[in-house]
C-alpha positions as CSV (number, residue, x, y, z in Angstrom):
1,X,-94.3,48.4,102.5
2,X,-92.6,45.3,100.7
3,X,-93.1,44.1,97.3
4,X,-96.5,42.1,96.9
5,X,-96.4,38.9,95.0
6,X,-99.4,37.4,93.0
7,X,-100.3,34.1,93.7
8,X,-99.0,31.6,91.0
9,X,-102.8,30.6,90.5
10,X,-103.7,34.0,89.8
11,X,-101.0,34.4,87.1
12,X,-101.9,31.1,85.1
13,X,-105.8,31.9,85.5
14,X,-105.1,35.0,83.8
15,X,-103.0,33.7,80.7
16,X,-105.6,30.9,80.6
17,X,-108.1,33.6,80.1
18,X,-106.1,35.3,77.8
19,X,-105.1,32.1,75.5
20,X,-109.5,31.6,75.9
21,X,-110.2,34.9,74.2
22,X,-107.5,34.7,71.7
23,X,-108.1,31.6,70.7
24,X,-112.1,32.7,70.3
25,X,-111.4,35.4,67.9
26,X,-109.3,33.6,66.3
27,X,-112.0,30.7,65.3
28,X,-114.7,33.6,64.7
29,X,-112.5,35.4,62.4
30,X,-111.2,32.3,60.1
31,X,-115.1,30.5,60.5
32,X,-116.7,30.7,56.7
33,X,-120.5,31.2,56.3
34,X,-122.3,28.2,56.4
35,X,-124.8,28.8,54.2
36,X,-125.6,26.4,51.2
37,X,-125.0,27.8,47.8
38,X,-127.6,27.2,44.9
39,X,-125.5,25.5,42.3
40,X,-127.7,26.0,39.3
41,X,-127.3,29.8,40.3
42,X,-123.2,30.2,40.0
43,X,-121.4,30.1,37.1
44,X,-119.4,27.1,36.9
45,X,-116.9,27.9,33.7
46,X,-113.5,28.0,34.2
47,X,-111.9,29.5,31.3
48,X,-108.5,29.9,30.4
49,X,-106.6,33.6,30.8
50,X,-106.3,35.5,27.6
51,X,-103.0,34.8,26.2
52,X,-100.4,37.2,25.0
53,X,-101.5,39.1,21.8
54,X,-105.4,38.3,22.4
55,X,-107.8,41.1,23.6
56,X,-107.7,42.0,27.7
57,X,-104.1,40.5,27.8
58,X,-102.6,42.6,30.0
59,X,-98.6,41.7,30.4
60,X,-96.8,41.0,33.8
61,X,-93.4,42.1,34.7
62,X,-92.4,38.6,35.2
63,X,-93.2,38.1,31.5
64,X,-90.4,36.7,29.3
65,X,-90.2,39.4,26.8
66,X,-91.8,38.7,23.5
């Protein structure tokens, strides 16, 4: 018994398939929720990070020292 070969169409059906199905979990797994969002219900401040010396400062290691 020889060596059996697959048919090239065979072999580029089946990466096709493959790139498919990849690519399709890919878009479901990145796709956000579509849903609207209520704006008078989210908070909408943005305010600024404690700074050093103020109450729930808490200091990085990338700090300058003080």
């Amino acid at each position: 018994m020889g060596k059996k070969e697959l048919h090239p169409a065979a072999v580029w059906g089946a990466i096709g398939l493959l790139v498919v199905l990849i690519g399709g979990w890919f878009y479901m797994s990145t796709k956000g929720s579509s849903e609207m969002v209520d704006k008078t219900k989210v908070d909408m401040k943005d305010e600024d990070p404690p700074r050093p010396g103020q109450p729930g400062y808490r200091q990085r290691t990338t700090d300058a020292p003080l």
